[in-house]
N, C-alpha and C positions, 0 to 999 in steps of 0.2 A: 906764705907758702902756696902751693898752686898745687889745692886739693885732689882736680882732677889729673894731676899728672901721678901725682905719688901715687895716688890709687891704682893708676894706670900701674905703675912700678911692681905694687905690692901684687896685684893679679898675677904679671909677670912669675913674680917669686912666687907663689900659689901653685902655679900652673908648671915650673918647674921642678919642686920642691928643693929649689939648688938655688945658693946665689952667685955661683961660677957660673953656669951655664944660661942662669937668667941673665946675667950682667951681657953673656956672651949674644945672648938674642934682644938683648935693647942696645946693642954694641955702645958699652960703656965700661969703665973700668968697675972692678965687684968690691972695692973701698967704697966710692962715690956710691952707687946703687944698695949696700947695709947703709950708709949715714941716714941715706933717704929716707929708709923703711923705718930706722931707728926714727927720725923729726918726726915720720907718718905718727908712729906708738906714742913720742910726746906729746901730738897735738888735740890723738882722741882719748890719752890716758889710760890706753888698754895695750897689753903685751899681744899682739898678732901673732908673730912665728913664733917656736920651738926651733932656736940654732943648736944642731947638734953634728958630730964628725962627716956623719954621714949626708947631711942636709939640713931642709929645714921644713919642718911641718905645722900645720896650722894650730895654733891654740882655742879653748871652745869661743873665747872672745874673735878669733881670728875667722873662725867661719861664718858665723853670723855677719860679719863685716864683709866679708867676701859676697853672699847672698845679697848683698845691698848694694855691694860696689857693682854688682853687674848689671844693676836693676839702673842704677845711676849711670854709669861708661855709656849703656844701651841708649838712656834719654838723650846725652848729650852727645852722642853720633846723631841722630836723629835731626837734632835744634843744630846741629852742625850743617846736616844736608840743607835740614831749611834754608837755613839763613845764605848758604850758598846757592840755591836753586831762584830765594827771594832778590842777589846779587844777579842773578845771569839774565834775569826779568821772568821766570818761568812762573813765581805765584807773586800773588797780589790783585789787585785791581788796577787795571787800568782805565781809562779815562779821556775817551779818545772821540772825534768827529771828524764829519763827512761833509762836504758842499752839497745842496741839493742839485739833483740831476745829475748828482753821478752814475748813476744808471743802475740797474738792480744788479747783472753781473759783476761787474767791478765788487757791488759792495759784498755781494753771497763771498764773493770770492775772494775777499780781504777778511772776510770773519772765520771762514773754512782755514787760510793758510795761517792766521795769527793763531788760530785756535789749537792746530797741527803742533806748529813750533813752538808752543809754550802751553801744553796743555792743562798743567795748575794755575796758570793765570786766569783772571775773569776780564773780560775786553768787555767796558762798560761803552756801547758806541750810540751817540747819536746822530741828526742831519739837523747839523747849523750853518745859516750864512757867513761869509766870511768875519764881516763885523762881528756877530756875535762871537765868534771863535776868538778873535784875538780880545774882544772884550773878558772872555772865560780865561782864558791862555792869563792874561795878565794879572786877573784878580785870584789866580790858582785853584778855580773849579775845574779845569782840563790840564791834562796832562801834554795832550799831544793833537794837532787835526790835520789836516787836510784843507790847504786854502788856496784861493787863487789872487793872482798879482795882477795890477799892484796891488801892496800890500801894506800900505804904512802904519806898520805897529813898532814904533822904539821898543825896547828888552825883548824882541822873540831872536832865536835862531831858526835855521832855513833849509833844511834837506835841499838835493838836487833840485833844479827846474826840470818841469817839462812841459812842452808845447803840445798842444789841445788842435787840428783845425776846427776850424766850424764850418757846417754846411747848411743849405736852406731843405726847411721841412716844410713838402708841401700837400697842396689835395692831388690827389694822383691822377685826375681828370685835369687838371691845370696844364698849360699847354707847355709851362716852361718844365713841366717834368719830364718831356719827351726824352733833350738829348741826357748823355751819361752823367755831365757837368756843367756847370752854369758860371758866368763871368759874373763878376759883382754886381758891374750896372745893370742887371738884365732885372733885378730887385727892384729900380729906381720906378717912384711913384706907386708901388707897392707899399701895403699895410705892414709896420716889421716890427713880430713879436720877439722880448728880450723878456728874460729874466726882470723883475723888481730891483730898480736901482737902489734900492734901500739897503738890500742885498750885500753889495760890493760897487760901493760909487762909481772907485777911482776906473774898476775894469768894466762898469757900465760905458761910462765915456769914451774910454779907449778903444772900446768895440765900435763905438756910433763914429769913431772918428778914424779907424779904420777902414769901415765901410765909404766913409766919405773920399778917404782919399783914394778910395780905387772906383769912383763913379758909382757911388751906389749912395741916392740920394731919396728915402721912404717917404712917402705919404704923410702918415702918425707910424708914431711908434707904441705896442699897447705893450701892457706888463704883465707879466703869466707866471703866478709862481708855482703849479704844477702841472704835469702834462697833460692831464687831460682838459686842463679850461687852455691848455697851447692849444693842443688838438682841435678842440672845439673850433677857436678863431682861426684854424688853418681850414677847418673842413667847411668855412662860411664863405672859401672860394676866392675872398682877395685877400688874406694875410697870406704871409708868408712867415717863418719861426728861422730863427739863427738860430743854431742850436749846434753839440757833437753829433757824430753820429748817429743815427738813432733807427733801429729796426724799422722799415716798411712793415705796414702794418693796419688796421682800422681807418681806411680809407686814405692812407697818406705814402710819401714817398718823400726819404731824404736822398738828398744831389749837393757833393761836394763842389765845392767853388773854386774855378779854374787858378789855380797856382797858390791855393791855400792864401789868400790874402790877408785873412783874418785869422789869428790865432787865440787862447786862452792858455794862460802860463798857470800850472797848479805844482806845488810843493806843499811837504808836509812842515809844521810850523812847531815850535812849543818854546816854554821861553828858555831865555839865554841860562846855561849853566845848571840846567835840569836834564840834562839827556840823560838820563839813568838807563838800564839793560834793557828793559821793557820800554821806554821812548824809541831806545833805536831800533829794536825789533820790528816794532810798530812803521819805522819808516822806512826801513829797510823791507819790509813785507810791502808796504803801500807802493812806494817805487817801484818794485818788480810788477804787482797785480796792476797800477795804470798802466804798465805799459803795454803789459798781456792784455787787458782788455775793458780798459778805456781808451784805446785809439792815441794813444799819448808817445811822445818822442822826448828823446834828450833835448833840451833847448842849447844853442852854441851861446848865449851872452841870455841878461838878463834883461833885455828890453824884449819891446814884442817882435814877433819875426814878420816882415815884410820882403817879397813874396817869395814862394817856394816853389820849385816845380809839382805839377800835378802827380809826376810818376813818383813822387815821394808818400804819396798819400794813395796807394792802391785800393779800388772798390771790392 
């Protein structure tokens, strides 16, 4: 028997003191809806109503059941909402990262809008490499991240791509900062800081072999895993940082690269067959904020994009 429905029932008859007019408001026939109340009586062993011509009223057993039924209906609305708000992704924890260098906008701005749209959720987020991410992602410490391509992790699935350019950051007394944008080779025989291949191998290489193929052949290459030791080697007058975008600011100036030659593919990642309400929240919240402001585009194909016109990438 399905406790909480007959209770439901008996309230009904309660609340009407009629089983004509109760049957009439659970729209059921008023045969079915007495048997009901009658199993309810059987199965707590106590007589609820008083049937009589006129109606039916509660017996002293019937009211004290009644105080309890609404105490109980009230819970399990309640554990009902949960469990649906728990289904749409609104509570819970989630379990979510970032690549380093996404920049602080993007990321204020992905914790403010997930926070918005699911505000009983807890958005547990950190800044992981991509390797570490799909090492998390697989071994089920993360739920969901943000990763850049390539990306070879067997069992993830893969929200939209999207294309990243990259431009050179440099000291803003450096001469190649003068004009608006810079061709690739203008980099050549320059010092060129990257991110830690440790990082993301596949799209360390991708990048040094991008730059290659558009004439852009560096010095050394040093590794910078956060801005301000970039900074530093850019404000030392011969590095130069491939980097996104990145505010002018503390002695430097970024200058996009003539026809965006080089790009970064980032999508959000988690593994296969886990996208629950709060996974795509999360990615669907992350897709709209890179594009808003991380300088990110739809990518047309899944390889890297070689080249783009420059008016695609407005300063």
């Amino acid at each position: 028997m399905d406790l909480l429905l007959h209770l439901r029932y008996f309230r009904t008859v309660a609340e009407e003191q009629h089983f004509g007019r109760a049957a009439a408001r659970l729209r059921m026939a008023q045969p079915s809806l007495s048997q009901r109340i009658q199993r309810l009586e059987r199965e707590l062993g106590v007589r609820l109503l008083d049937r009589g011509p006129r109606g039916a009223t509660l017996t002293p057993a019937g009211r004290l059941v009644l105080a309890d039924t609404e105490q109980l209906l009230a819970a399990a609305d309640r554990l009902t909402a949960t469990v649906a708000r728990v289904h749409s992704g609104a509570l819970g924890t989630l379990r979510a990262a970032v690549p380093p260098g996404l920049g602080a906008a993007a990321v204020g701005a992905l914790l403010t809008a997930f926070r918005t749209r699911s505000p009983g959720a807890d958005l547990e987020l950190r800044e992981l490499p991509t390797t570490e991410q799909t090492a998390e992602l697989a071994a089920g410490t993360l739920d969901v991240g943000i990763v850049r391509h390539p990306c070879p992790a067997p069992g993830l699935a893969f929200g939209p791509t999207l294309r990243q350019p990259l431009g050179a950051l440099l000291a803003a007394d450096d001469p190649l900062a003068a004009p608006p944008y810079l061709p690739a080779a203008a980099l050549t025989g320059r010092d060129l800081v990257l991110f830690p291949r440790a990082e993301a191998p596949a799209l360390h290489d991708e990048t040094l072999t991008a730059c290659a193929r558009h004439g852009c052949t560096p010095a050394t290459v040093h590794e910078a895993a956060g801005p301000d030791f970039t900074r530093g080697l850019v404000l030392s007058g011969r590095a130069v940082a491939l980097v996104p975008r990145t505010p002018d600011g503390a002695g430097t100036v970024w200058r996009p690269l003539r026809g965006a030659p080089v790009t970064w593919r980032t999508s959000t990642a988690w593994p296969e067959g886990k996208d629950g309400p709060a996974v795509r929240l999360f990615a669907d919240t992350a897709h709209e904020i890179l594009r808003e402001h991380a300088d990110m585009r739809p990518a047309p194909s899944a390889r890297m994009v070689f080249p783009r016109p420059a008016s695609e990438f407005p300063l």
